[in-house]
Every structure is written in structure tokens, then in C-alpha cells.
VOFI-799886 format. One record per residue (C-alpha): residue in one letter; x, y, z. Coordinates in steps of 0.001 Angstrom, whole numbers, plus 500000, padded with zeros to 6 digits. Each point is the difference from the previous one (the first is absolute). Example, Ala and Ser with C-alpha at 12.3 -4.5 7.8 and 13.67 -1.06 7.14 Angstrom:
type_x_y_z
A_512300_495500_507800
S_501370_503440_499340
This chain:
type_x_y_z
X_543781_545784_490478
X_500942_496196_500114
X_499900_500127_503635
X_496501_501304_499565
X_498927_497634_497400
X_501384_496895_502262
X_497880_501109_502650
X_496602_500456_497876
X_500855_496304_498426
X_500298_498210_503567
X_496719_501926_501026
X_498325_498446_496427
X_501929_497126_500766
X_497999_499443_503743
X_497036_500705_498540
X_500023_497150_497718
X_501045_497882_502615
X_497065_501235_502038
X_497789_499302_497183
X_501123_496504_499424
X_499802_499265_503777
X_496140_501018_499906
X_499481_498500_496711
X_501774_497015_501389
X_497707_499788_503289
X_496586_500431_497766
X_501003_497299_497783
X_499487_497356_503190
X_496241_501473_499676
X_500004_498615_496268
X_501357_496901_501016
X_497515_497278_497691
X_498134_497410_502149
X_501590_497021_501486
X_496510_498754_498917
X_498289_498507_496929
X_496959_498500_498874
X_500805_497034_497177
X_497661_498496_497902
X_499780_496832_501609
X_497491_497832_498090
X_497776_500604_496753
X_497360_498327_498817
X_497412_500746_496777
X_500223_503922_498834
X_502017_502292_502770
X_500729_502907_498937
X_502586_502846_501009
X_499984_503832_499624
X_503399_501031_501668
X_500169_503485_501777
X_499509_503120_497994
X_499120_497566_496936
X_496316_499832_498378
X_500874_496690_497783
X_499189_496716_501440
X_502384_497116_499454
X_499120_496256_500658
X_501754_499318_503680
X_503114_497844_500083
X_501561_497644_502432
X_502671_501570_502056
X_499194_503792_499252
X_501050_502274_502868
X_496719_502557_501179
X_500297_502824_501885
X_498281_503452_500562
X_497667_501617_497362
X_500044_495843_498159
X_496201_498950_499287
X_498532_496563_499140
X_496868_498660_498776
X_498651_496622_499947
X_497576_499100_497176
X_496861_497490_501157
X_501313_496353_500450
X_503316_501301_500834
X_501976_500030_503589
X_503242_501616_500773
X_502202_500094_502935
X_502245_502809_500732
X_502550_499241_503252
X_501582_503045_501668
X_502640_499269_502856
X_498030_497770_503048
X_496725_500267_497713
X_497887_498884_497303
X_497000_501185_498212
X_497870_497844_498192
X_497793_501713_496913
X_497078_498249_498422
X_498634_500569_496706
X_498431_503533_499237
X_502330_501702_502730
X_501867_503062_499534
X_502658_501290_502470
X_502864_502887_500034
X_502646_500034_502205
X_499810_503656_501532
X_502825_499820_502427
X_502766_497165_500422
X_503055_500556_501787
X_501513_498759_503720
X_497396_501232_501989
X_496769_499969_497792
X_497892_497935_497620
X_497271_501996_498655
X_497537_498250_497270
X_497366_501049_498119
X_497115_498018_499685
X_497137_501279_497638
X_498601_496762_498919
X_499812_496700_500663
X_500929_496778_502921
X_503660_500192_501783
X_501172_497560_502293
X_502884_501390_502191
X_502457_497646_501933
X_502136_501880_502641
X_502624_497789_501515
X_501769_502686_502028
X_499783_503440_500394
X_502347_502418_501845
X_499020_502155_502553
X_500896_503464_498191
X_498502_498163_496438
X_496541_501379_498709
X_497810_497243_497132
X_496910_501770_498847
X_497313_499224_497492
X_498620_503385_498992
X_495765_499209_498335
X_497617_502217_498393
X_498441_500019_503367
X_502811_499244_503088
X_503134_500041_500264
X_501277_496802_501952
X_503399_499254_501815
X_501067_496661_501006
X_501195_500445_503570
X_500964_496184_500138
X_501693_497009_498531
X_496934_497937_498542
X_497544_499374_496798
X_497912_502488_499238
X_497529_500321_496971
X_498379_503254_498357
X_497866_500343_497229
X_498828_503148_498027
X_496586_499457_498265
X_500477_500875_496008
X_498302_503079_500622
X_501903_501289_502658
X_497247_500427_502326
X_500706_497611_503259
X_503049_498291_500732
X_499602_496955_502485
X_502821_498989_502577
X_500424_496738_500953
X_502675_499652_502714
X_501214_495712_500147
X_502975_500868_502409
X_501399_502954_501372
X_498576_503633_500457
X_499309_502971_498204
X_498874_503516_500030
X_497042_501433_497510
X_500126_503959_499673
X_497661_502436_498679
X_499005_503265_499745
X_500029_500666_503763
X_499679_496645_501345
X_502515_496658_500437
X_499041_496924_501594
X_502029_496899_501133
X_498913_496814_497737
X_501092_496462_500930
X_499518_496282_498897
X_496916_499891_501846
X_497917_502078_497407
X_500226_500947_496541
X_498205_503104_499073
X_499003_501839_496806
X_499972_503454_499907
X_498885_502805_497787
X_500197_503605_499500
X_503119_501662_501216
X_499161_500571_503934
X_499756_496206_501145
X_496623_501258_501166
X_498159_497875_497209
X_500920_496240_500807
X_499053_496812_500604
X_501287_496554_502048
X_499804_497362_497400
X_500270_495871_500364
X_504092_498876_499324
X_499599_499329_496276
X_501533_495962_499411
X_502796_499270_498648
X_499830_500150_495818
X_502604_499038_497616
X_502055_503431_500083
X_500363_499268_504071
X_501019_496619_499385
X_502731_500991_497336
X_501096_502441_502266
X_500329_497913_503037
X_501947_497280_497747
X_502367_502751_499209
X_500276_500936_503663
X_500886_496463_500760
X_503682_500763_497904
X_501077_502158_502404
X_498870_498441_502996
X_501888_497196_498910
X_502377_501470_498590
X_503845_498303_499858
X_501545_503427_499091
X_499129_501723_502936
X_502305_498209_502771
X_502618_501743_497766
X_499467_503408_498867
X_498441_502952_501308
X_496264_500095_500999
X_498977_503274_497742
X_502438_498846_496788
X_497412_500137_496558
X_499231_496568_498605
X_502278_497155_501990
X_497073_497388_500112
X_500185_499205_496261
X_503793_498837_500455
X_498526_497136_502561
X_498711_497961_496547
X_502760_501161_497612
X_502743_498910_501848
X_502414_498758_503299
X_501855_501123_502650
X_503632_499422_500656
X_502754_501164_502231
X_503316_501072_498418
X_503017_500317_502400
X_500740_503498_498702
X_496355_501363_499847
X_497406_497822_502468
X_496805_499827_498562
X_499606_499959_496142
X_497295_499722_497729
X_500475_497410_497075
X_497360_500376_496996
X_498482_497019_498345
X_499133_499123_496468
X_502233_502448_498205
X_502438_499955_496885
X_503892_498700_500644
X_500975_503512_498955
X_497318_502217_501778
X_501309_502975_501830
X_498160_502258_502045
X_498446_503426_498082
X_499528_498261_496796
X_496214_499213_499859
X_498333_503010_500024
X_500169_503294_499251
X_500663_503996_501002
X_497266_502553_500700
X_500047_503346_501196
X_498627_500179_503583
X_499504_502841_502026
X_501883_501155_502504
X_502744_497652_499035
X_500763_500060_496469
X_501011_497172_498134
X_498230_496669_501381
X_500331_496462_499359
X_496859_497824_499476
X_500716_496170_500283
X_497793_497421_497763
X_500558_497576_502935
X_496604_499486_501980
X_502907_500006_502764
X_502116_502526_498555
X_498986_503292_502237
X_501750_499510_503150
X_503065_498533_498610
X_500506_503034_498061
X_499543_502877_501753
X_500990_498886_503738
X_503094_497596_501134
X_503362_499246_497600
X_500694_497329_497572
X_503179_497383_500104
X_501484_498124_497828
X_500583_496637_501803
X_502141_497619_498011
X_498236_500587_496863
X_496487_500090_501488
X_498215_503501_500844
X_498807_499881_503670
X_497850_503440_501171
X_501590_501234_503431
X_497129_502317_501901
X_500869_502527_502301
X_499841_499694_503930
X_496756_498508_501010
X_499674_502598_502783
X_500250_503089_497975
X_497572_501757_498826
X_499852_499098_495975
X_500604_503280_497930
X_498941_499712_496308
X_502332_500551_497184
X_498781_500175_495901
X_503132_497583_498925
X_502886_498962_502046
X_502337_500162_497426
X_503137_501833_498314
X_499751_501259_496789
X_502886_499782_497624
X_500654_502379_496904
X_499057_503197_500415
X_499381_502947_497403
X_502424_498315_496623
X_499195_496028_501363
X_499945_498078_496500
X_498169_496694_499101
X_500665_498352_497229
X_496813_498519_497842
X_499937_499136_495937
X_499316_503157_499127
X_502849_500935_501636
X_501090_502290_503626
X_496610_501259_501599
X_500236_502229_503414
X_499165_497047_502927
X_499799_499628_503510
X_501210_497462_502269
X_499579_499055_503623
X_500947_497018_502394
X_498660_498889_503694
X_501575_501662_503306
X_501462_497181_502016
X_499951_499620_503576
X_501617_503123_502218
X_499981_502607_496902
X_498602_503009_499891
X_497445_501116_498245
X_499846_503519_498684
X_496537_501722_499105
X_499409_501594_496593
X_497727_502232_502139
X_500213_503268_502305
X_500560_498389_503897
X_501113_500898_503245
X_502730_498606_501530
X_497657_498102_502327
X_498074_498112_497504
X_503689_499365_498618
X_500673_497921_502337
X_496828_498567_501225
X_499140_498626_496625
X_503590_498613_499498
X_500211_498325_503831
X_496327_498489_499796
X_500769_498149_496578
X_503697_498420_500813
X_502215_499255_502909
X_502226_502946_499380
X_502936_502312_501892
X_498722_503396_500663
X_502982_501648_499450
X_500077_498445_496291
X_496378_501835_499552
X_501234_503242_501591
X_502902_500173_497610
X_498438_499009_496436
X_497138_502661_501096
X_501820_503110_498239
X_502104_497965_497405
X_498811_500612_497016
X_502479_497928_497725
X_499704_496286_501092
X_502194_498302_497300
X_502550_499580_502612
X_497616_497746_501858
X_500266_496117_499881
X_496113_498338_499127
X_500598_496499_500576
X_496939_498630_497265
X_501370_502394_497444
X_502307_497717_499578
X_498041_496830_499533
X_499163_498474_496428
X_496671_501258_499029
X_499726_502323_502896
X_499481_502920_497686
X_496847_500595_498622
X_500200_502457_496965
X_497072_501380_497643
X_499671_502566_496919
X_499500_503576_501729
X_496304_499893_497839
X_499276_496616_502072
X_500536_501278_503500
X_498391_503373_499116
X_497142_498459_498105
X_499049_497250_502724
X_500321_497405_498263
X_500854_496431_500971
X_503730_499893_500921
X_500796_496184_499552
X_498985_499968_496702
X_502142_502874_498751
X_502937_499082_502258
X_503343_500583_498331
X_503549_498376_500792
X_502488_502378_501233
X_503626_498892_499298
X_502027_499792_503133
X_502486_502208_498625
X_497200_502652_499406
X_498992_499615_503701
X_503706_500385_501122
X_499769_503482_499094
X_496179_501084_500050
X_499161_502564_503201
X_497915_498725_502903
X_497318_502576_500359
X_497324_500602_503018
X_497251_501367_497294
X_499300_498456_496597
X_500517_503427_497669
X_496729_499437_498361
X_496973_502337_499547
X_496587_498709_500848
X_497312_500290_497594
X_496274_499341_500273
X_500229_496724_498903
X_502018_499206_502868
X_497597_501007_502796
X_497579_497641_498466
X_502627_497315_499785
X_499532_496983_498559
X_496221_499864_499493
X_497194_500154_497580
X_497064_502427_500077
X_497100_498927_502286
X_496331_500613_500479
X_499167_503565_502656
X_497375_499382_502713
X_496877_501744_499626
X_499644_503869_499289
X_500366_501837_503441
X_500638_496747_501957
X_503371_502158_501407
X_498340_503342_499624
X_498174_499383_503243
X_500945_502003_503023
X_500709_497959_502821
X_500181_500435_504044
X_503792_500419_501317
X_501531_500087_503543
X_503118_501415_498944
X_500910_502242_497088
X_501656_498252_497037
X_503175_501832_497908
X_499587_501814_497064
X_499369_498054_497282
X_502534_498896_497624
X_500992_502356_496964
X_500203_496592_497388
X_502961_499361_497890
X_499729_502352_496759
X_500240_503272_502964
X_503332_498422_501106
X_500784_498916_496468
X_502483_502636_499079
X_501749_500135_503271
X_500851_496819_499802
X_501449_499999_496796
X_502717_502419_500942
X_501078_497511_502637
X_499311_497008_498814
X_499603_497360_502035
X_499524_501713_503870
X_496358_500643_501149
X_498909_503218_501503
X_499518_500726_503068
X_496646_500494_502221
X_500322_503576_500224
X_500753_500709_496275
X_497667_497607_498843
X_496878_502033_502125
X_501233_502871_498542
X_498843_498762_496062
X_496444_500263_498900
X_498273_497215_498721
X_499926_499500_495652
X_497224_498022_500334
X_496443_501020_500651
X_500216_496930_503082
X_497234_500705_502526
X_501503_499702_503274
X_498485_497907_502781
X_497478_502491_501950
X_500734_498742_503902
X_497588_501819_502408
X_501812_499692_503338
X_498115_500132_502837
X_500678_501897_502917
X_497759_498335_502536
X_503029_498166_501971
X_501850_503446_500094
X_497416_500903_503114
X_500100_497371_501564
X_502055_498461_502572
X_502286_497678_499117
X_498979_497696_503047
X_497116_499362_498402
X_501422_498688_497057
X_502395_498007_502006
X_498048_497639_501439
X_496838_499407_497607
X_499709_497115_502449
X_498666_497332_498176
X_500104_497589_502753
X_497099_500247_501338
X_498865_498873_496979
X_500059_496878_501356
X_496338_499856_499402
X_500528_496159_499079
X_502361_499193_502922
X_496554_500888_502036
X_497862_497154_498267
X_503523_497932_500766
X_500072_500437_503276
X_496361_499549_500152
X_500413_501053_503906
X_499510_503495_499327
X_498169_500025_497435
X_496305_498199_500768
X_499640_502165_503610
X_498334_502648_499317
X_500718_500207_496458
X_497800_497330_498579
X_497826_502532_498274
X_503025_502351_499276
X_501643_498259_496617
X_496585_500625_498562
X_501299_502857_497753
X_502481_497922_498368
X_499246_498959_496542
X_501738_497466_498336
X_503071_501371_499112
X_501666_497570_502365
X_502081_498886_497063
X_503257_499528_501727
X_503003_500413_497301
X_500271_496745_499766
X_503274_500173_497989
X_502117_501308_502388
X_499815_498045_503415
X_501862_502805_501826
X_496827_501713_499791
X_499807_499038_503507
X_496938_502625_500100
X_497151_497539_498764
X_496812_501632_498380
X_500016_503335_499514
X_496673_499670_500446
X_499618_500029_503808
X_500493_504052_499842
X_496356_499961_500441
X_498232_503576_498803
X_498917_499773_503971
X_502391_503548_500160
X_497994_502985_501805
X_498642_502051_497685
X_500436_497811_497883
X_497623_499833_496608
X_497284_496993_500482
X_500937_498457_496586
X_503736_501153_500085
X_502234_497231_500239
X_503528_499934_501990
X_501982_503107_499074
X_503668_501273_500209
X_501883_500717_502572
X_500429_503641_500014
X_503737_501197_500427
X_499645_503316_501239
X_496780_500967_502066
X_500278_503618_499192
X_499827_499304_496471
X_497561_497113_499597
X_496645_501219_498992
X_496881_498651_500592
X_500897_496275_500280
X_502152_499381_503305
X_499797_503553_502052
X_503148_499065_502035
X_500091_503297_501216
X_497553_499287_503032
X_502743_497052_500811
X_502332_502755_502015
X_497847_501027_502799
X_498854_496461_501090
X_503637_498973_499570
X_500186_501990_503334
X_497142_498505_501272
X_501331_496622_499266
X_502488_500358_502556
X_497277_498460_502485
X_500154_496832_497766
X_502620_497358_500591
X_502386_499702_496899
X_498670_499962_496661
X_501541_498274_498211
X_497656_498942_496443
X_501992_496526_499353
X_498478_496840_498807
X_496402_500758_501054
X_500093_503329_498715
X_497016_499534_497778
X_497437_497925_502627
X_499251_503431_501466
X_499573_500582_496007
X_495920_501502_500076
X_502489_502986_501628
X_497366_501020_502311
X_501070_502528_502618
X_500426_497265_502777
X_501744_497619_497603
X_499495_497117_502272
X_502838_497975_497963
X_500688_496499_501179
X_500970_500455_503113
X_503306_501795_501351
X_501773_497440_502476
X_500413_502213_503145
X_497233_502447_499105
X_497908_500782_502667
X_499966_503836_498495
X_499820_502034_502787
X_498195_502972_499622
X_498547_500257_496577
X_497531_497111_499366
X_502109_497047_502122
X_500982_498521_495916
X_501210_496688_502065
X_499967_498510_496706
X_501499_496995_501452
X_500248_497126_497809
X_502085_500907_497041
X_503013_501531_500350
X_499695_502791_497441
X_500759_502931_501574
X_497631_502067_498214
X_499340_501378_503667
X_498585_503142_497343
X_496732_499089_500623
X_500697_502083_503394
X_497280_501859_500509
X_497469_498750_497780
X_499005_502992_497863
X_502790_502577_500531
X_502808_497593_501285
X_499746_498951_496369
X_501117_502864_498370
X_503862_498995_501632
X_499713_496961_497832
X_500414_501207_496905
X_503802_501486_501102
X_501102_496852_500102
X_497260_497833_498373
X_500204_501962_496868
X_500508_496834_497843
X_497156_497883_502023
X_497525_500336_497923
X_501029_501659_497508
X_497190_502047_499056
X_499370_502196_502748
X_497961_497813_502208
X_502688_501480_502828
X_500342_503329_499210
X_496049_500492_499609
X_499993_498057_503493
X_501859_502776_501486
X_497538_502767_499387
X_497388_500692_502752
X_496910_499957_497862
X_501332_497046_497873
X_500128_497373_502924
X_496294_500737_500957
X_499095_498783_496147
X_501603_496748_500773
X_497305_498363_501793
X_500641_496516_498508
X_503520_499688_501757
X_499432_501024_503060
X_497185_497574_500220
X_502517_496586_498899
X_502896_501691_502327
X_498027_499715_502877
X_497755_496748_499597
X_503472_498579_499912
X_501688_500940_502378
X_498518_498682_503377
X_499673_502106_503144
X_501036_503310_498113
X_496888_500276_497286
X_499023_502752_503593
X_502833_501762_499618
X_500605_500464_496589
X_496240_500979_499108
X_500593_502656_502911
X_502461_502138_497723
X_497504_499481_496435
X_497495_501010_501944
């Protein structure tokens, strides 16, 4: 019988041990973001409605955002929210929600309202997308983008400065550069229009002030590129180097007896628990990335190795107490909290669920520290027997009433002294033991003014699916009480229905791209854009295309802002496309051919891409757009070496863009628009390509061949 029993507990006791091994490999799937958004700058009435929550607080300095968060900015207001390598810029009567943050994707929400995006870098495997009421854009490259949402929700204009981007809709995406902005309505990208680069107003200049911080940024020779909020230490401080640590941060302009995590207060933040928010306009980064020293009296901030990737913690601190910690106040002992600064090569221990992975990752990206010290604190779960170097400093300790921490409410001014003697013996804890209540996902902040009835209600266009939203605190509320203190995890928190009637965001994803190859997403080539670079090298351009720029309005407006813009006026993407509309300005670049309606066909582009052969190269450079009017025999500024053989001789000769496309006139054309995609980006090419196109474009075959000498013969042969 005992024999028996043995065996039937070792068989229980493996299948625990199973069960903890899977639960153990699922938790690295519930790993939180490396990632957050902070609340960067606030000016006038900003509001916030964190995740699950249908209250709207005023916006504060410093506040962590992440998934599910929403913010509203009331007329005369601006706002800038700065996630990792980014920063979006929100002008009065804007409302965004952050659908999706985390290390591969930013997805926001934008119902109403003017947003001015700065991308400085952006990793190959990283997604940014602005989903609209009627597109859903992604940001395929580091640059300045602007996209506004009429109050209505009806169009939603692009305006590309620098960079490129994708529009999709219901069964259509097109490539969109800084040569044209376009304003689109409906939800098919079939309704649009190219529109003049609006000048620069007062939001655009704002925003490019603020840009001008980072690019000049002190801060950034020493810490990581994607770390939250370093350019506000450049006028708040110096930098030193300390024989024991290198590079330290020194703050300015504070108190004799200031210590870090004293000016501020705690909220409850989702995924991570218990957060720090910093009153310090400079207060983000220091706190939640890098270690603090004490160096002869005088607090330097130590950040983490400026090659590693920055991982975001809510407080890099140790908490001291536990469940019977004592203050004592005039009233008498109260329950209280402390906490004190991690110095330089400690480790810091999560309050919430992680793998063993983001263990380390978050501890070797924020301090210079010995792996094997990580590896062996990671299952320790008593850590008095550890040595914290600031715990021991005068003043070190920070230690509040448990009703102040739990309440939000500012810590410096409810600070208590905590006898040494009292410290001696108090437990150093990983997790504050302290309940969350409602008051504490609001943190520190009044009651603010909600945007307009059904300005979120709006259903937007997506490219990829958000996650369920959040379930809001009062769902979680009871769970957390019995273990006060540690967040839940992903998978239990999906599993709670919401206690609030919150109307979640209604994301119609569009399954256009799905169809389509990805080549043709790949290279929405938007150099041949160069319409401008024609006029520039004014060698291509007046030969036979004198007549050609006709269809471009005015929209030349050049984003003036941004001199990378090497792409000059939009404007030169003349509506000269085949089959194109006589009014219609330039229009999109279609990404997939297959799936672009009626504007650029770029399914006829195949078969003459096998005809093209006969053409020399074809390559659309610099004078991509001369050949603009698109006609069939696309007799672009001439193609050095291109005495075409058999199609209609194209000996373009002077310019050396190798649009050889214009092959043979009419059909030859059709090969364009494989590679000449971008020229023009309407679909002057692509209509080239088709037979009974070229024949309707009488105009350009007439310039191409007045101007080029000698082959006017031979190219009228082929239109004929």
C-alpha cells in the first residue's frame, strides 16, 4: 500500500512539474512590452481615458501609455506623446487610442483631428500605423509625416514631408511619398484627390521646434537610441565621468537633500503594476531606465549600455517594509511603505509575471551587470540577505502612509522619516504589498472635459488586427485584492469581462494586402517620383515633353520644412496617366496591381514586362517623370546608349534616365510600370502599358518625337 501510494505521488508529482514547465514557457508569451508611450508634453486641456476606463482625467507630465490608453485634446490645445525612436504631435480637437503597443507594433487610432508623426528610426521587423475612419496608413520609413481626420470623419488627407508610406482600403493600397499629399474618402481609396502641400501653420512650426530637441540632442551620444524621454535631461542638467561608473548624469536646480523617487507619485499601470510618475519635466527616463549613485554626497543617474536595446521598467527601486511596515505620524503608528533607488550592477526584480528572458534583458539593458548575479537572484525569493548599496545612504529611503501610495497622492509632501534603527530591521521586498484602487489608475489627476459624443465611436480602417480590449480595473478589482500588490497576467486578465459598459474600438481590417504579392508592396517605388528632378535636370525634361507637365496643377508645394524631401513638388505627377480621368489630378501609386481598382490597372504591366526585354535597361531614376504624359512610347529624356533596337529605336539619347520603358511606344509601355511604378504616381505608367491606352495618348507621342531628331520616323512607325 505505501509502495503503491509512493508511486501515484511521484506520477502527481511529474505532472505538476509538467504543468509548471508549460505554464513556465507561456508566461514568455505574457512577457509586458519593452515599449511605452509617455506623455511627453501638455499644453491647454489634454485629457486621458486609460484602458478599460470610461472617466477622463486631465493628462499629466510623465504618465506612462500603453495599449487600450486614449487621449483627447480640447481646441487650442497640443500634446505630444513619444514612444521609443518616435513622436506624435496632437493638435487641438484630436482624439487618438493606442490600439496596439508593444516591440514590434504601434497601432493608433485616429478618429478626429491633425497628427504630426516624427519617425527617427524604425526596425526592419517594426510595424507604425495610423488606422482613419477611411485608411489605414503604415509608415514604412524614418521621416515626418502628417494626417488629418476632418471632424466628421469623412476624408482624411495624407501629407507625406519625408519618408514613405502605405494607404490601405477596402481592396486597394497604394504607395504615397513626399512628392504628393492626397485626401481621400470613403473606405476603398477609390474616392480621392491630389491636393497642393498645405504651408507650414503654427502647429507645424511647434512641432518642428520640438523636433529640433532631439536632433540636437546632448543625451543621445550616451544612452540608447529607443530609451523614452532622454532629450529633456540635455537642459536640466550635465554630464560627468566617474572612475567607477563612466558617464553620469548630474541634475540641476534641485534641493541639498533631494533624492531620487521623492517628487511624484504611484499609479497603477497596466501590465506592470505599481508605477512611478516623476513631477520632473525630466524625470521619465531617469526613473524607469539606468541606476542611480550616490557620489560623495551628490546623486549622479548611471544609464545602462548605450548599445542595448532600452527595456522599460515602472520604478527601479526596492521597496522596504512589507505586510506589518510601521510609520510613525502624530496620531500615532499608521501601516507605510518605503522604497530607495537601485544602484549601479543590482538587480532588479519585477513585481510582475516574466520569463526568464525578459529577466535578464531588462536587468542587462539598464546597468553594467554580471550575468551570473541575474541568473542567481532569478528564483530567490527572500532578498534580505542581499547588500543595496543606497539603502544605506542618509535620506535614501523614501517612506509614505500606505493611504498615500495607494491613493496617488503626492509623495514628497507626505514623506515620513524612518529611524535608522527601524530600517536595520525592516524587509526589502520586490512588490509593495498594497492593493490598487480606482483612484490609483487615475493617479494623481483631476477630472477633465470628454471629446465630443461618438468622436471614438467611429469605426476605423486597420491593417492588422488589434488585441482584445482591456477588461478596466473594477473586473480585476477583486483579484487583485487577494494578492495585493502583483498584477495579473495577459491571459487571466482576457479571461474577465468588462464592468463597464466601455465601447470597444470597432477596427475593420482589411484584407486587400492578404492577395497580393508581397513584391508589390516591397518596392512601392517612389523614385521615380522624381517628377521634380526632371524640371532639374531640365535635359530630359523640355524634349518632347514640353506639352507633357500640362496636367500638373499647382500642388508643386514642395515640403518645404523638411529639406530631405529631396523629391521637390509633388506636383510634377502630372494626371497625364493613361486612362487617366481629364480633370483627375496625380494619383497613388498602387501597391498591388491585382488589387488596385480602377485607378492604376497594373495588371496589364506583366505581359509587356516580357516585351520589354527588347528595350535596353529600364531603369526609372532621376528622369523618371519627363516621360510623365505616360504615353505608350514614353519618349522620356533620352536613354544614353538607346538606340532601341527593335521596338520603336527609343534612342532617347540625351538624358541619362534610363526609362528605356518607353520601348515600344504603345505596348513597350506597359513594362514600365514593373519598375516605374512610383514614376508618376498615378498611373500614367501602368495605363501606358495597356494596348488601347497608348493609342489615347496622342499628345506624347507628338512632343517625343518633334524632339528627338532623326527618330520622329521611327517612333511614329510603331503609334501608327
Amino acid at each position: 500500500m505505501n509502495e503503491s501510494r509512493l508511486i501515484r505521488l511521484r506520477r502527481v508529482a511529474r505532472a505538476v512539474a509538467l504543468l509548471a514547465g508549460l505554464a513556465g514557457a507561456g508566461m514568455a508569451l505574457a512577457d509586458p512590452s519593452a515599449r511605452v508611450a509617455r506623455m511627453g508634453y501638455a499644453s491647454g486641456e489634454v485629457s486621458l481615458s486609460p484602458a478599460g476606463e470610461t472617466d477622463w482625467v486631465r493628462a499629466g507630465i510623465n504618465r506612462p501609455l500603453t495599449t487600450g490608453d486614449r487621449l483627447w485634446t480640447a481646441e487650442g490645445a497640443r500634446a505630444e506623446v513619444q514612444l521609443g525612436a518616435a513622436q506624435m504631435r496632437l493638435d487641438g480637437g484630436t482624439g487618438i487610442s493606442l490600439l496596439n503597443l508593444d516591440d514590434r507594433i504601434a497601432q493608433v487610432q485616429l478618429t478626429q483631428g491633425t497628427l504630426n508623426v516624427r519617425v527617427r528610426r524604425l526596425e526592419p521587423d517594426q510595424v507604425f500605423e495610423v488606422d482613419t475612419p477611411n485608411l489605414a496608413f503604415t509608415l514604412r520609413q524614418p521621416g515626418a509625416y502628417r494626417i488629418e481626420v476632418d471632424a466628421d470623419g469623412q476624408a482624411t488627407l495624407v501629407n507625406v514631408r519625408q519618408g514613405r508610406g502605405e494607404a490601405w482600403g477596402d481592396g486597394a493600397a497604394f504607395a504615397v511619398d513626399s512628392r504628393q499629399p492626397f485626401r481621400f474618402s470613403g473606405t476603398g481609396l477609390r474616392d480621392y484627390e491630389a491636393v497642393a502641400a498645405p504651408p507650414s501653420d503654427d502647429f507645424d512650426r511647434w512641432s518642428s521646434g520640438r523636433d529640433r530637441g532631439y536632433d540636437n540632442s546632448v543625451a543621445a551620444r550616451y544612452v540608447a537610441p529607443d530609451m523614452v524621454g532622454y532629450q529633456d535631461l540635455d537642459a536640466n542638467g550635465r554630464w560627468r565621468v566617474d572612475p567607477n561608473y563612466g558617464n553620469v548624469w548630474v541634475p540641476d536646480h534641485v534641493a541639498s537633500d533631494w533624492v531620487p523617487y521623492r517628487d511624484g507619485h504611484w499609479a497603477w499601470v497596466d501590465p506592470w503594476g505599481w508605477t512611478w510618475v516623476d513631477d520632473a519635466p525630466w524625470g521619465f527616463a531617469v526613473s524607469h531606465y539606468g541606476r542611480w549613485a550616490n557620489l560623495g554626497g551628490t546623486w549622479g543617474w548611471v544609464p545602462g549600455p548605450p548599445a542595448v536595446r532600452a527595456y522599460y521598467a515602472p520604478a527601479l527601486v526596492a521597496f522596504v517594509g512589507g505586510d506589518h511596515f510601521q510609520l510613525s505620524v502624530s496620531g500615532g503608528n499608521v501601516g507605510g511603505v518605503g522604497w530607495f533607488p537601485l544602484a549601479p550592477r543590482e538587480v532588479y526584480r519585477p513585481s510582475y509575471p516574466t520569463s526568464r528572458g525578459y529577466y535578464e534583458n531588462v536587468n542587462r539593458s539598464n546597468t553594467t551587470i554580471n550575468n551570473t548575479v541575474i541568473q542567481n537572484t532569478y528564483n530567490q525569493v527572500n532578498v534580505t540577505n542581499i547588500v543595496y548599496a543606497n539603502r544605506r545612504v542618509p535620506g535614501a529611503v523614501v517612506a509614505v502612509p500606505s493611504a498615500t501610495f495607494v491613493q496617488s497622492q503626492p509623495v514628497g509632501r507626505a514623506a515620513l522619516h524612518v529611524p535608522r534603527e527601524a530600517l536595520a530591521v525592516a524587509a526589502v521586498v520586490a512588490v509593495a504589498p498594497l492593493a490598487p484602487t480606482e483612484r490609483s489608475v487615475h493617479g494623481d489627476a483631476a477630472h477633465a472635459g470628454a471629446p465630443p459624443a461618438r468622436t471614438f465611436d467611429r469605426p476605423v480602417i486597420g491593417r492588422s488586427a488589434p488585441p482584445a480590449p482591456h477588461a478596466g480595473f473594477a473586473a480585476q478589482q477583486a483579484q487583485l485584492a487577494a494578492r495585493p500588490g502583483q498584477p495579473l497576467d495577459d491571459d487571466a486578465r482576457r479571461e474577465l469581462k468588462p464592468a463597464k459598459a466601455v465601447a470597444p474600438p470597432v477596427v475593420h481590417v482589411v484584407e486587400a494586402a492578404t492577395p497580393g504579392p508581397a513584391a508589390a508592396l516591397k518596392p512601392p517605388p517612389l523614385k521615380a517620383p522624381a517628377q521634380k528632378a526632371p524640371p532639374a535636370g531640365s535635359d530630359a525634361k523640355p524634349p518632347g515633353q514640353a506639352a507633357a507637365p500640362e496636367a500638373p496643377p499647382a500642388r508643386p508645394e514642395d515640403p518645404r520644412r523638411q529639406p530631405e524631401e529631396p523629391k521637390g513638388k509633388p506636383e510634377a505627377r502630372p494626371d497625364a496617366g493613361p486612362g487617366s480621368r481629364p480633370g483627375r489630378p496625380a494619383q497613388p501609386v498602387p501597391l498591388r496591381p491585382e488589387a488596385t481598382p480602377a485607378p492604376p490597372p497594373l495588371a496589364a504591366p506583366v505581359p509587356p514586362k516580357k516585351v520589354e526585354p527588347a528595350p535596353p535597361q529600364r531603369a526609372e531614376p532621376v528622369t523618371p517623370k519627363p516621360a510623365e504624359p505616360a504615353p505608350p512610347q514614353r519618349p522620356e529624356p533620352a536613354v544614353p546608349k538607346r538606340a532601341e533596337p527593335v521596338p520603336p529605336p527609343k534612342v532617347e539619347p540625351a538624358p541619362p534616365p534610363r526609362n528605356e520603358r518607353p520601348v515600344p511606344p504603345p505596348k513597350v509601355e506597359p513594362a514600365p510600370p514593373a519598375r516605374n511604378e512610383r514614376p508618376v504616381p498615378p498611373k500614367a505608367e501602368p495605363h501606358a502599358p495597356e494596348p488601347a491606352p497608348p493609342a489615347a495618348r496622342p499628345n506624347d507621342n507628338k512632343d517625343p518625337n518633334a524632339d528627338k531628331p532623326g527618330r520622329d520616323q521611327e517612333e511614329r512607325k510603331p503609334k501608327g
